[in-house]
C-alpha positions as CSV (number, residue, x, y, z in Angstrom):
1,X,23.0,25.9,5.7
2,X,22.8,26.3,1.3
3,X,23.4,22.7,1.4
4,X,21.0,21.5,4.6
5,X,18.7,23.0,1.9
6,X,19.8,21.5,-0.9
7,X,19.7,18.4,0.0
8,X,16.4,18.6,1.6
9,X,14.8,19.9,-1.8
10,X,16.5,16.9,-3.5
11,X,15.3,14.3,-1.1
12,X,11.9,15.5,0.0
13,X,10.9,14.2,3.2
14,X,14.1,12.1,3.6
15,X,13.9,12.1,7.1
16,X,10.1,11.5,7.2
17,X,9.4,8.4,5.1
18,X,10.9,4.8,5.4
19,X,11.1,2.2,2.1
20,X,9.6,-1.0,2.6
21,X,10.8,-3.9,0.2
22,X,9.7,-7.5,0.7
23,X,12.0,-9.9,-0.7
24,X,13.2,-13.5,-0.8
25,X,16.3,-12.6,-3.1
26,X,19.5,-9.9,-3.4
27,X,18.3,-7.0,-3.9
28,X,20.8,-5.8,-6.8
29,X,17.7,-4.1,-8.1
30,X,18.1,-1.4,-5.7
31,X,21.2,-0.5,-8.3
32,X,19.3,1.1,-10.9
33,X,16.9,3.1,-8.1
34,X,20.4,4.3,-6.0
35,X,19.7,8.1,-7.8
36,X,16.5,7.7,-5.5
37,X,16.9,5.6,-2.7
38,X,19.9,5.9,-1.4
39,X,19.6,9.0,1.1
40,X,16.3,7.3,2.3
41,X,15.8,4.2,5.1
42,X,15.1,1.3,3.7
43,X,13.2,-1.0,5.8
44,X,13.6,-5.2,4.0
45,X,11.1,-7.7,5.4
46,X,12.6,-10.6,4.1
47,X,10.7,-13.8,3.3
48,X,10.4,-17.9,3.7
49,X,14.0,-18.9,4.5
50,X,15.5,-16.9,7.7
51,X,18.9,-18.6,7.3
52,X,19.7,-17.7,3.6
53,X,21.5,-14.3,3.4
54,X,19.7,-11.4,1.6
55,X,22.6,-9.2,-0.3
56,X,21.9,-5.6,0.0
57,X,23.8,-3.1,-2.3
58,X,26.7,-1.2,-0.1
59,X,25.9,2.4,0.8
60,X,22.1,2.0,1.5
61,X,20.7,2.5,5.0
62,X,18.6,-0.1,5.7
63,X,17.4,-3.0,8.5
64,X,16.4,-6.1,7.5
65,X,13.6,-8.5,9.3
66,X,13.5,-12.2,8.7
67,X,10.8,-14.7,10.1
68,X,12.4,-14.9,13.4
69,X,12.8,-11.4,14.1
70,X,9.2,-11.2,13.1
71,X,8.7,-13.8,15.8
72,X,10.9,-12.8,18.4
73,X,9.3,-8.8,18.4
74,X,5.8,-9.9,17.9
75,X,5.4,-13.0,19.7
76,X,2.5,-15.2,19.7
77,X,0.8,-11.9,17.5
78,X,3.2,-12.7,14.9
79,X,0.6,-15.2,13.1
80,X,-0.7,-12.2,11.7
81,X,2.0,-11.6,9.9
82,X,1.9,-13.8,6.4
83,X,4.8,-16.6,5.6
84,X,5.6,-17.0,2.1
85,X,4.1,-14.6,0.4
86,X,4.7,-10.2,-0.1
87,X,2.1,-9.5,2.9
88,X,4.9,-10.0,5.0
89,X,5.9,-6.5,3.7
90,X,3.0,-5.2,6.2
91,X,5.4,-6.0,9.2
92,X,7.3,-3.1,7.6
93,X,4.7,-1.1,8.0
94,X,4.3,-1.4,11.6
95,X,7.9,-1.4,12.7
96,X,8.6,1.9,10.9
97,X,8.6,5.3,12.9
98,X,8.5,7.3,10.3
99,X,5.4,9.2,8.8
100,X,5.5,8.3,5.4
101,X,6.0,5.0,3.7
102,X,7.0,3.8,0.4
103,X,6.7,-0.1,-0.6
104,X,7.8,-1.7,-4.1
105,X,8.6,-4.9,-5.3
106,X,11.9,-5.8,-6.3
107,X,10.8,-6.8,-9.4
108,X,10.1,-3.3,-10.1
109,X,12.6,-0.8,-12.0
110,X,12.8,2.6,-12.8
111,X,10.3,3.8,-15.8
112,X,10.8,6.3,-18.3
113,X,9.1,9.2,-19.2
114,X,7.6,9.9,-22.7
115,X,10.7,12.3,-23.7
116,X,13.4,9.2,-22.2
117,X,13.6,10.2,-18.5
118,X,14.2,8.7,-15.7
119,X,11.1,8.9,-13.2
120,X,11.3,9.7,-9.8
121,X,8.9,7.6,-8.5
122,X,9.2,8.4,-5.2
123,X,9.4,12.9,-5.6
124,X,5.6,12.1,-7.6
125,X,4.1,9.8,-4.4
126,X,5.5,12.4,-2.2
127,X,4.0,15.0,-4.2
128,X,0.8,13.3,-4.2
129,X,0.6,12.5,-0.4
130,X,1.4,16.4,0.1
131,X,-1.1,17.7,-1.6
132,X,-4.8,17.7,-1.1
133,X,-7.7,14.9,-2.5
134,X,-11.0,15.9,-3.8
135,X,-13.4,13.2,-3.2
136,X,-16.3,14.3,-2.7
137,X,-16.8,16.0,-6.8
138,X,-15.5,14.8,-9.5
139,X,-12.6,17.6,-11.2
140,X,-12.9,16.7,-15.1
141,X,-9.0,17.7,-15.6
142,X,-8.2,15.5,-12.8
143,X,-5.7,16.4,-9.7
144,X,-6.3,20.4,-9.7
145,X,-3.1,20.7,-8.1
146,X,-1.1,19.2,-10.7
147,X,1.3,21.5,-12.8
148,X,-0.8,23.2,-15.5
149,X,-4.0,22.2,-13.6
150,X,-6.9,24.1,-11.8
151,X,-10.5,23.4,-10.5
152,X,-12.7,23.3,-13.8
153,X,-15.9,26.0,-14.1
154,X,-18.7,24.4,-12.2
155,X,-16.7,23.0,-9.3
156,X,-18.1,23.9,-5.9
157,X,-15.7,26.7,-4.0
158,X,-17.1,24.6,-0.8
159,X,-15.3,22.2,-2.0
160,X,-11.8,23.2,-3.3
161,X,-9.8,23.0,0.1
162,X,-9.8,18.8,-0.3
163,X,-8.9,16.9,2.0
164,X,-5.7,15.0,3.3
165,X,-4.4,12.2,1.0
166,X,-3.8,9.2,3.2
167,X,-3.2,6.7,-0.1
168,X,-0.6,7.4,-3.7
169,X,-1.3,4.5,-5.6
170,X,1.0,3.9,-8.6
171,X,1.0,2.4,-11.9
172,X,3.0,0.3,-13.6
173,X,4.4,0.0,-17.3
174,X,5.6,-3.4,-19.3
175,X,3.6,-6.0,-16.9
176,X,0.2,-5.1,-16.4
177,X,-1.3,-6.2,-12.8
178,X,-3.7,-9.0,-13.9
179,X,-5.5,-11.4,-12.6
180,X,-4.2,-14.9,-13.7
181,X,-7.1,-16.2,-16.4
182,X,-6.6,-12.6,-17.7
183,X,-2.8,-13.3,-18.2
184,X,-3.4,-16.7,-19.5
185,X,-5.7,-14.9,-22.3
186,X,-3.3,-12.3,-22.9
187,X,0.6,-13.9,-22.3
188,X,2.1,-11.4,-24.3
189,X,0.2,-7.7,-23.5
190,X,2.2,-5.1,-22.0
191,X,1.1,-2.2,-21.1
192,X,2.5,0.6,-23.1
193,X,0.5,3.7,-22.5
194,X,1.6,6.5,-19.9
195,X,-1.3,8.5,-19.0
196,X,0.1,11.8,-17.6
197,X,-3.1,12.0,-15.1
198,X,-3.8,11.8,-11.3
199,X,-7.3,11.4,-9.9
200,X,-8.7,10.9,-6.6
201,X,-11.0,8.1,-6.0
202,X,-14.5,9.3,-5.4
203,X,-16.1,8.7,-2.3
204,X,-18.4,5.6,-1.8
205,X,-15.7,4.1,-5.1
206,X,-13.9,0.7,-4.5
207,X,-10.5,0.4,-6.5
208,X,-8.4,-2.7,-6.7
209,X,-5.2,-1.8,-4.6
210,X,-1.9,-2.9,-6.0
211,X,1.1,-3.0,-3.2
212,X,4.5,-3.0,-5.7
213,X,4.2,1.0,-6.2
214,X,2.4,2.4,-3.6
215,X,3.4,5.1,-0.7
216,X,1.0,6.1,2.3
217,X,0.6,8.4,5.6
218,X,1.4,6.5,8.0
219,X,0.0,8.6,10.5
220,X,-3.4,9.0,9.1
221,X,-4.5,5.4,7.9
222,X,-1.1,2.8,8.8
223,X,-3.5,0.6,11.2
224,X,-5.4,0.4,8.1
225,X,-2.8,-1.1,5.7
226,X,-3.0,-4.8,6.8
227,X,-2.1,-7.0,4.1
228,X,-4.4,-10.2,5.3
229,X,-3.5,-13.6,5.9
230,X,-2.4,-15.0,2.5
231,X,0.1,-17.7,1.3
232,X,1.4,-20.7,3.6
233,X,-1.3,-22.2,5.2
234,X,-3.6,-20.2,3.4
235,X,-6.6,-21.2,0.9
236,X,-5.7,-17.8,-1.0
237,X,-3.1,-16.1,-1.6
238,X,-2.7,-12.6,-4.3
239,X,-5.6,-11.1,-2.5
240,X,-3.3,-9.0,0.3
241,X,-2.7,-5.9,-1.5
242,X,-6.6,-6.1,-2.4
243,X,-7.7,-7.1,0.8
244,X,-5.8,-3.7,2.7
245,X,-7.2,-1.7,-0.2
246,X,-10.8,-2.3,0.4
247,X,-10.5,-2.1,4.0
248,X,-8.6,0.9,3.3
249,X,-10.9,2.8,1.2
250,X,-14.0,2.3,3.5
251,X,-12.0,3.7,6.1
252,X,-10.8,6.9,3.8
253,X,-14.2,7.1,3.2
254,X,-15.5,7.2,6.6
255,X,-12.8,9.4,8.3
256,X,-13.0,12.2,5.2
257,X,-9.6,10.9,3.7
258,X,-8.7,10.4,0.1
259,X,-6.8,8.5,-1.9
260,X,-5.0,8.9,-4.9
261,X,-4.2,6.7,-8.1
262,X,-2.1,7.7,-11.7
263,X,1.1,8.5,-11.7
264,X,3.8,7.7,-10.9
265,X,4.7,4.8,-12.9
266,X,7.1,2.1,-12.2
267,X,8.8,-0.7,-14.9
268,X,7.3,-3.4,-14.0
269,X,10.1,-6.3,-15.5
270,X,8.6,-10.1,-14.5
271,X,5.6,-11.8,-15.3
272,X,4.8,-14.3,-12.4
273,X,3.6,-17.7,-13.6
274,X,-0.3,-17.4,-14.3
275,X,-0.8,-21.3,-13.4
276,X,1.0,-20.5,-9.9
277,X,-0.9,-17.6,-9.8
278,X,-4.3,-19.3,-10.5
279,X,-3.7,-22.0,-7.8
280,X,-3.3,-18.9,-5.7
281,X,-6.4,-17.1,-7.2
282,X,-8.6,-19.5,-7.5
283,X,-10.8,-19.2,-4.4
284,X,-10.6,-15.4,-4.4
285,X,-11.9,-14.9,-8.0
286,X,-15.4,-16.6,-6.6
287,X,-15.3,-15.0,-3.3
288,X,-14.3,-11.4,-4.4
289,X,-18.0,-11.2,-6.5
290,X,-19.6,-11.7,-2.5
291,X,-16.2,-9.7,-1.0
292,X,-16.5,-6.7,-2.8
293,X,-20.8,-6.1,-2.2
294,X,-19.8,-6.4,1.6
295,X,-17.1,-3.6,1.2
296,X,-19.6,-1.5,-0.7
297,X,-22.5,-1.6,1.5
298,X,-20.2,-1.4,5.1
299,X,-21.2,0.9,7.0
300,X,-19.1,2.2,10.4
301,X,-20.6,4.0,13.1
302,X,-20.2,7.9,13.7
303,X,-18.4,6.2,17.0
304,X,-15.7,4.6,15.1
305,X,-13.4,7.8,14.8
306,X,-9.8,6.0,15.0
307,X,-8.4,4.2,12.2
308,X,-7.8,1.6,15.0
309,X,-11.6,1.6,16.3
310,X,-12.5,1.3,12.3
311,X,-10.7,-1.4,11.5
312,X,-11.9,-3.5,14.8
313,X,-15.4,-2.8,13.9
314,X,-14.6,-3.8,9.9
315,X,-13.0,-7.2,11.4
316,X,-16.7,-7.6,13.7
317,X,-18.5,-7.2,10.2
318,X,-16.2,-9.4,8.3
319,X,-16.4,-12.4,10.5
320,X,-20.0,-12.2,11.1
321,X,-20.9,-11.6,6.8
322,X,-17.7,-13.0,5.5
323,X,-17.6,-15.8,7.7
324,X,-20.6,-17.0,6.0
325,X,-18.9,-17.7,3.4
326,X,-15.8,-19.7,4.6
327,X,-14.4,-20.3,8.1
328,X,-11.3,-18.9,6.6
329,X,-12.8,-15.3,7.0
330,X,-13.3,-16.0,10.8
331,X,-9.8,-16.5,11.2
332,X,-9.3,-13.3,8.8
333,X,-11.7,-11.2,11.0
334,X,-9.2,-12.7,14.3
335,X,-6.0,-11.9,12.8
336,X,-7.1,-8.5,12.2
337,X,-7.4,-7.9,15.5
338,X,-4.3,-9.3,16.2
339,X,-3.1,-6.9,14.1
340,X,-4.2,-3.5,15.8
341,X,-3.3,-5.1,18.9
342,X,0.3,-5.6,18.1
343,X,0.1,-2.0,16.2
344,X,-0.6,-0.8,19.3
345,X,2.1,-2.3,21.3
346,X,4.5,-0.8,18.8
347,X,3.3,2.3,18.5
348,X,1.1,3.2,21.6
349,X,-1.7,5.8,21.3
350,X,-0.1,9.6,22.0
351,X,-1.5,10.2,25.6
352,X,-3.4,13.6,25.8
353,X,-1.6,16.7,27.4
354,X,-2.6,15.7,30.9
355,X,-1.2,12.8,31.1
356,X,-4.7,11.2,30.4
């Protein structure tokens, strides 16, 4: 029983939370995160070529999804589910049973600490998700519930229970997350700085979503956390992890979730090419000043009280503003249906008591 216990208090949630890696390469990465990982599921979406063999690291759990898998479980619903490109990772998502999920890129390694140690990325997200958001007043010394933290003088008692995190978004040192004419202008900056903070977003506040260090609640937003149609066959691609985070956080917003962002922080090792990037960006960096006004003035009926009935009424409201725009957002507003439709097939609705 001492070492049910122990093990349970050195692996928080391990039999509650998947990991979710997209990859097109061996993921000898997962080496350096073992200390971590290895008790947990792994779930590896793996990308472009379904015939080349992904190399996992022995003594990991894991399953592993290529393009036909995604095919032959999804079917014709499957061409919501991007091709060449890390919003494949989404499938993940959806296929997982578990409560909790992690996702990172395998680019990413483990960070250290101001005094030299080792993070545990995943005990902080896990933390995060566990404890309460404040999102409706701003706390001046950040997450209250942090070690050494507390509501500030002047914060409303009405206010101090929070409410459930839904969203841990995580930071990254080394390679900052920019946008490519940023990283053309700045080839060489890394980010250096470790802020010892967490904050929750305040309500009716957009934030740009990053998807290489990020864990969520399945259960309260996962029909939420669709990574968009982006990369082959696509006119954009870089925007998925965006895209999921503004739908995301209008949904939060609406169903009295929050969302956190700070620590933890990853190592992020590998600058992507900014020129790739760019041909990648290109539309998006025109279309996001138009994308992100629509987020910020979306509003969802008090009828829409189901992530699931949310995001359909988010995919009506992006086809008929968005699509305005470019036909490209019609098909966006399609595929998100597809989406909760084959969420729903996968995991069906919990029927009431009575068999109802």
């Amino acid at each position: 029983m001492a070492s049910s216990s122990s093990s349970s208090s050195s692996y928080p949630l391990k039999d509650e939370l998947d990991i979710v890696i997209p990859t097109i390469r061996n993921l000898d990465f997962l080496e350096m995160w073992r200390p971590f990982f290895q008790p947990y599921h792994l779930i590896i979406v793996q990308d472009g070529d379904p015939s080349k063999t992904i190399k996992v690291p022995d003594g990991f759990d894991y399953k592993l999804y290529n393009r036909n898998d995604i095919n032959k479980i999804l079917g014709p619903k499957a061409s919501c589910i991007s091709f060449k490109d890390s919003a494949c990772r989404c499938f993940g998502y959806m296929v997982s049973k578990k409560k909790y999920i992690f996702t990172i890129d395998d680019d990413c390694f483990v960070a250290k600490d101001p005094t030299g140690k080792d993070i545990d990325a995943l005990r902080q997200h896990i933390r995060n998700l566990l404890h309460p958001a404040t999102p409706y007043f701003f706390n001046t010394l950040y997450d209250p519930f942090s070690d050494g933290a507390d509501f500030v003088r002047g914060y409303p008692f009405s206010l101090r229970e929070g409410v459930p995190t839904a969203v841990s978004h995580g930071l990254w040192l080394n390679i900052p997350d920019y946008d490519a004419p940023t990283q053309l202008v700045k080839p060489r900056e890394r980010n250096t700085r470790y802020v010892d903070a967490v904050m929750t977003l305040p309500k009716g506040i957009l934030f740009p979503m990053c998807g290489m260090n990020l864990a969520f609640d399945r259960d309260l937003i996962g029909p939420a956390m669709y990574f968009g149609l982006m990369g082959d066959g696509q006119p954009i691609g870089r925007y998925d992890d965006m895209w999921a985070g503004w739908c995301v956080k209008v949904i939060c917003d609406h169903l009295g979730l929050g969302i956190k962002t700070g620590l933890p922080y990853i190592w992020h090792s590998k600058a992507s090419n900014p020129f790739v990037n760019l041909k990648k960006e290109y539309k998006g960096i025109f279309w996001q000043e138009e994308i992100i006004p629509f987020f910020q003035d979306a509003i969802l009926p008090k009828e829409c009280t189901t992530v699931q009935a949310c995001y359909i009424e988010l995919s009506k409201q992006v086809k008929d503003k968005l699509g305005k725009i470019d036909p490209y957002f019609v098909k966006l507003g399609d595929a998100m249906v597809t989406w909760i439709e084959a969420w729903n097939e996968l995991n069906p609705p919990a029927k009431a008591a009575n068999g109802k």
